[in-house]
C-alpha positions as CSV (number, residue, x, y, z in Angstrom):
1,X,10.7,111.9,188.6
2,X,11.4,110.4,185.1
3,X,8.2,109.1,183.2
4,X,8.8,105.8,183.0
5,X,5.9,104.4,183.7
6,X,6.4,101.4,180.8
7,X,10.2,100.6,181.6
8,X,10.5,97.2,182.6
9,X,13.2,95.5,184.7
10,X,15.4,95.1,181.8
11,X,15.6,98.6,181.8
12,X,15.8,99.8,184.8
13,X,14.0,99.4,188.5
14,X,10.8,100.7,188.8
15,X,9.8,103.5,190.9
16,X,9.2,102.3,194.6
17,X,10.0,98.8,193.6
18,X,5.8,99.4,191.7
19,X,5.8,96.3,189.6
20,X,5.1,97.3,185.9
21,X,3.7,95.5,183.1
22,X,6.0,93.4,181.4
23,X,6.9,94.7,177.7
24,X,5.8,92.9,174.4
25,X,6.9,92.8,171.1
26,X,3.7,93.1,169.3
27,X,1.9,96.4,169.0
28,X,-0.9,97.5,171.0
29,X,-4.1,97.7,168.8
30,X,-6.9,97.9,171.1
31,X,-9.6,100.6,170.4
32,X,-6.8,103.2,169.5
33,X,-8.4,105.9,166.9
34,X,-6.5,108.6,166.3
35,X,-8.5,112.2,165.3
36,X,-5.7,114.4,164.5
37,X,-4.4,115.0,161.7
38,X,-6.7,112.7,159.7
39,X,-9.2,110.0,161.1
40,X,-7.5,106.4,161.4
41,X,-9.6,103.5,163.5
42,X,-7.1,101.0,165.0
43,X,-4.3,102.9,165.3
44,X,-0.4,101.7,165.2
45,X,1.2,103.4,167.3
46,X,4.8,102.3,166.2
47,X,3.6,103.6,162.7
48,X,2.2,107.1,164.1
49,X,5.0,108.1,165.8
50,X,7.1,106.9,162.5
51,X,5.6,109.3,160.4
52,X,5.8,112.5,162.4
53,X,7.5,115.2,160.8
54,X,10.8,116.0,162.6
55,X,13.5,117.8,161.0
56,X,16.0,118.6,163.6
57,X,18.3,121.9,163.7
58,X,21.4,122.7,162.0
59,X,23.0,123.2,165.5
60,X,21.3,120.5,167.6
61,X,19.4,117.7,167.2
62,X,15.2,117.3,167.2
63,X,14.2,117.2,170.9
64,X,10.9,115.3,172.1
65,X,9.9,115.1,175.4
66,X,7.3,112.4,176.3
67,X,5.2,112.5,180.0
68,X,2.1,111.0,181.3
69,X,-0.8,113.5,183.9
70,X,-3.5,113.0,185.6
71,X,-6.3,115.4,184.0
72,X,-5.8,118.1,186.9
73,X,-1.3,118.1,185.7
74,X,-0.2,115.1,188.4
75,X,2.5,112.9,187.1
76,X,2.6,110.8,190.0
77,X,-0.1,109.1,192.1
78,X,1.7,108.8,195.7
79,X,5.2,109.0,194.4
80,X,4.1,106.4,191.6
81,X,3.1,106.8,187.8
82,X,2.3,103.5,186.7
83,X,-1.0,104.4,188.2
84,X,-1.4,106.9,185.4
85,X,-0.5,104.3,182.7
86,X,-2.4,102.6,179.8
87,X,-2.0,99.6,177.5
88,X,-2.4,102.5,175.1
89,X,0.0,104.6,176.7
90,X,2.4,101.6,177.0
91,X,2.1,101.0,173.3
92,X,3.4,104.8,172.8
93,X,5.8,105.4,174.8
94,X,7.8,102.2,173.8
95,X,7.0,103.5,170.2
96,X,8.7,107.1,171.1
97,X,11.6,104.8,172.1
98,X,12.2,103.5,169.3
99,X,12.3,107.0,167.3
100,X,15.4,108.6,168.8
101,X,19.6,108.2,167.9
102,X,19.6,109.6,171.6
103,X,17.5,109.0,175.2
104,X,18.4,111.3,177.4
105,X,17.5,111.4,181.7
106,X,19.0,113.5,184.4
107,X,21.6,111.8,187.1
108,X,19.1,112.1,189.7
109,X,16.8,110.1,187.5
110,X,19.3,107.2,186.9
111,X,20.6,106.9,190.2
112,X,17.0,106.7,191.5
113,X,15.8,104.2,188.6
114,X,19.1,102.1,188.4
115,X,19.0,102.7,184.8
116,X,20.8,100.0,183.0
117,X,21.6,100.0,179.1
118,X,18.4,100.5,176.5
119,X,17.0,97.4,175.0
120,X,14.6,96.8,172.2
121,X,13.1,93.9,170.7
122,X,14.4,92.6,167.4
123,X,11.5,93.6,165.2
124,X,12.2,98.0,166.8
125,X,15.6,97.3,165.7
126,X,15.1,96.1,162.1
127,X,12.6,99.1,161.3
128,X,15.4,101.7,163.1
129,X,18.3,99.7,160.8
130,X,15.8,100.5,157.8
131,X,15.8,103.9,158.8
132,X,19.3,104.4,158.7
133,X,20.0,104.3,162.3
134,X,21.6,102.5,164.8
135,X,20.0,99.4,166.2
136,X,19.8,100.8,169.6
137,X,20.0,104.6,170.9
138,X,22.6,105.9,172.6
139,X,21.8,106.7,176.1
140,X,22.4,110.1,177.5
141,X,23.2,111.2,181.4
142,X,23.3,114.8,182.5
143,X,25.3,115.0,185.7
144,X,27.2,118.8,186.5
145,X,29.3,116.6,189.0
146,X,29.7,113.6,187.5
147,X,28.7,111.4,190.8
148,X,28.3,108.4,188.9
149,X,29.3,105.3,189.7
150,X,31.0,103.7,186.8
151,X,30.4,100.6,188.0
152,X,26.7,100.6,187.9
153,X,24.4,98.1,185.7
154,X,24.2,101.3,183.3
155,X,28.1,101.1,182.2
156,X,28.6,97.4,183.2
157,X,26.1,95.8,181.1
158,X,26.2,98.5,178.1
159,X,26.5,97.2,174.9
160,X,27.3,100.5,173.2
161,X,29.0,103.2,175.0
162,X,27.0,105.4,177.2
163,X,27.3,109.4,176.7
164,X,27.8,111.6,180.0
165,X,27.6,115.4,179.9
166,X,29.2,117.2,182.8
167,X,31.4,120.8,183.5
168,X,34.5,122.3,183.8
169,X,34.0,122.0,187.6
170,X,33.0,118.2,187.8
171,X,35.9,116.6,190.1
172,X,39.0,115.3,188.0
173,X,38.8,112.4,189.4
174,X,35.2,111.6,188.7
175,X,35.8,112.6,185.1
176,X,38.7,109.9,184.3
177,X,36.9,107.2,185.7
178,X,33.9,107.9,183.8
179,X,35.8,108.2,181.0
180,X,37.1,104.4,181.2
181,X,33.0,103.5,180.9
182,X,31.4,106.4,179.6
183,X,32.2,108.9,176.2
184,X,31.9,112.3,178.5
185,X,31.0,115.3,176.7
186,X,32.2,118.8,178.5
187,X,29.7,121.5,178.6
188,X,29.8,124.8,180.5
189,X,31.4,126.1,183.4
190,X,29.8,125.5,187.0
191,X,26.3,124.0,185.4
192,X,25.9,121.9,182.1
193,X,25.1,124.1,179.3
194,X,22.6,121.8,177.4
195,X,22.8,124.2,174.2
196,X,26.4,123.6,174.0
197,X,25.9,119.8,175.0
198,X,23.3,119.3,172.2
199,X,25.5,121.2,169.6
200,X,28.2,118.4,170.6
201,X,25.5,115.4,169.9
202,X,25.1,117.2,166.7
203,X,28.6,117.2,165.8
204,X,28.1,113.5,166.1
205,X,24.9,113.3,163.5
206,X,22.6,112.4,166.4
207,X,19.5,114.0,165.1
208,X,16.9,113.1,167.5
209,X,16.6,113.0,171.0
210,X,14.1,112.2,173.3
211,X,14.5,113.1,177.3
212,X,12.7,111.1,179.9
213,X,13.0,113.6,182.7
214,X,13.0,114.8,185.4
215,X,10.9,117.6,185.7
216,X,14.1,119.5,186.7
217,X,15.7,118.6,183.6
218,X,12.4,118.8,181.5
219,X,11.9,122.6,182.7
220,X,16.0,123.0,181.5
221,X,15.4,122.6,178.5
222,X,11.6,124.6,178.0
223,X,13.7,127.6,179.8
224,X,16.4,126.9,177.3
225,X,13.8,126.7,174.4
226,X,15.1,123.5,173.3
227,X,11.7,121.7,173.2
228,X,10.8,120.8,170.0
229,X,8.0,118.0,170.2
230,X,6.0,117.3,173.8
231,X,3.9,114.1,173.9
232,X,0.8,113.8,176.7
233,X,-0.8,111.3,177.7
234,X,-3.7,112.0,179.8
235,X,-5.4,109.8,182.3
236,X,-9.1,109.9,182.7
237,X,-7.4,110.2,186.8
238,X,-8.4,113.2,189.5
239,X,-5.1,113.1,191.7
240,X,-4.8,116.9,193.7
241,X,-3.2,116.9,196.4
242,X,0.7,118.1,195.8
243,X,1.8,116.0,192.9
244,X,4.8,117.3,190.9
245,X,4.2,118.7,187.5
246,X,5.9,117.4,184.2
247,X,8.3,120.2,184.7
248,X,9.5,122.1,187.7
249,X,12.1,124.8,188.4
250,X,12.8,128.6,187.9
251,X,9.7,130.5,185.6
252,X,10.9,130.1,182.4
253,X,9.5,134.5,181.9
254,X,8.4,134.0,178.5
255,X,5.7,130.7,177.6
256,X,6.9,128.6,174.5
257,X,4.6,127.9,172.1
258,X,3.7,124.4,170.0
259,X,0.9,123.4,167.6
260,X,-1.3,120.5,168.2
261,X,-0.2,117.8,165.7
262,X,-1.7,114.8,166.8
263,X,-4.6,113.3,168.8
264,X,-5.4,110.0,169.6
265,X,-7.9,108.2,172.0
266,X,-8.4,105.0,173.9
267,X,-11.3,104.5,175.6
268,X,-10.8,107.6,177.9
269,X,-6.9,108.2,177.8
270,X,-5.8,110.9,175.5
271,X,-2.4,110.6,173.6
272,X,-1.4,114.4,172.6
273,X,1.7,115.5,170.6
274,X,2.3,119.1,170.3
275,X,5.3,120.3,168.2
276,X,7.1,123.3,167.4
277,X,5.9,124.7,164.0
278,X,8.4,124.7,160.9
């Protein structure tokens, strides 16, 4: 299940057809403080997540992975998560979107959401033009047998190119038509090889990336080591039951380790971002 609690219909369907809120241009500036690193009342969140320090790898780029949880580790309340959402939350996440050259989701994730191209206003473009990047981020599919339909809203209505990383094994077939829609990137053998993948986005001096799940793809890359920054926002929100965790799969055997970088507080929603130290 992707966290995309914020996404509105412009870019993509919402989980269980939940209606979400719809997005707006100006920031959110409610009671925001944030109390890590420094004290700041009325928090931007645009300008927080702007001045984290991210350098990214010689061999990959800077990978952030951004989820929302109850406070007992839900990330979904009866298949939903825009029950776990915030205005605050809101505000963030859209301001995470407007930091990467790459968003990256799993096919599973697309297919279920109806993903179509990424869209931001005209104001997130101008400050990512300022910052030397594109107007808009690429967007990223992982699918090991590329079964996707190239005629979907995601390729149909793109107005850049989408990026689709699959394997040696993915049918020939699905491959060239993909590649009519899609630039597809080839990495590893039976099962995509994100290591090699990302060394490929590299190649192609995009330095940032931020995945928006699933947990299947999310626990990929922590078993892969590839998580660099994790952003959390938790919901003052008891859920139990058997909710699905921010990532699921395999034990990773050994626990990665990040430093708490930021924290920030509305009302009684916590905004977290760990990263990995320099």
């Amino acid at each position: 299940m992707v966290d995309s609690r914020w996404i509105t219909s412009e870019l993509s369907t919402v989980i269980h057809s939940v209606q979400r809120p719809e997005a707006s241009a100006s920031p959110y500036r409610g009671s925001v403080h944030q109390l890590l690193p420094t004290f700041l009342n009325d928090a931007n969140p645009i300008e927080l997540v702007a001045d984290a320090f991210r350098t990214p790898p010689a061999n990959r780029p800077w990978v952030a992975v951004n989820m929302v949880a109850s406070i007992d580790g839900a990330i979904e309340v009866e298949g939903r998560s825009g029950a776990l959402g915030s205005p605050a939350d809101r505000a963030m996440f859209h301001a995470l979107r407007e930091m990467p050259d790459v968003i990256l989701a799993g096919a599973g994730t697309v297919r279920a959401e109806n993903y179509g191209p990424v869209h931001l206003d005209a104001n997130a473009q101008a400050r990512r033009i300022a910052r030397g990047q594109r107007p808009l981020p690429r967007l990223a599919v992982i699918s090991g047998s590329a079964r996707l339909d190239p005629t979907s809203r995601l390729f149909r209505n793109a107005t850049q190119r989408p990026i689709v990383v699959t394997t040696e094994s993915a049918p020939a077939n699905a491959v060239a038509a993909l590649r009519d829609v899609a630039d597809v990137l080839i990495a590893g053998i039976d099962e995509v090889d994100l290591r090699d993948a990302f060394a490929q986005l590299r190649k192609q001096e995009l330095t940032t990336l931020l995945c928006e799940g699933g947990p299947t793809l999310n626990n990929q890359l922590l078993a892969d080591d590839l998580v660099d920054e994790w952003c959390q926002t938790i919901s003052p929100i008891l859920v139990g039951g058997t909710a699905a965790r921010g990532a699921h799969g395999p034990a990773m055997g050994t626990a990665n380790n990040l430093k708490l970088t930021r924290v920030v507080v509305d009302d009684d929603v916590l905004l977290l971002r760990y990263a990995r130290e320099s």
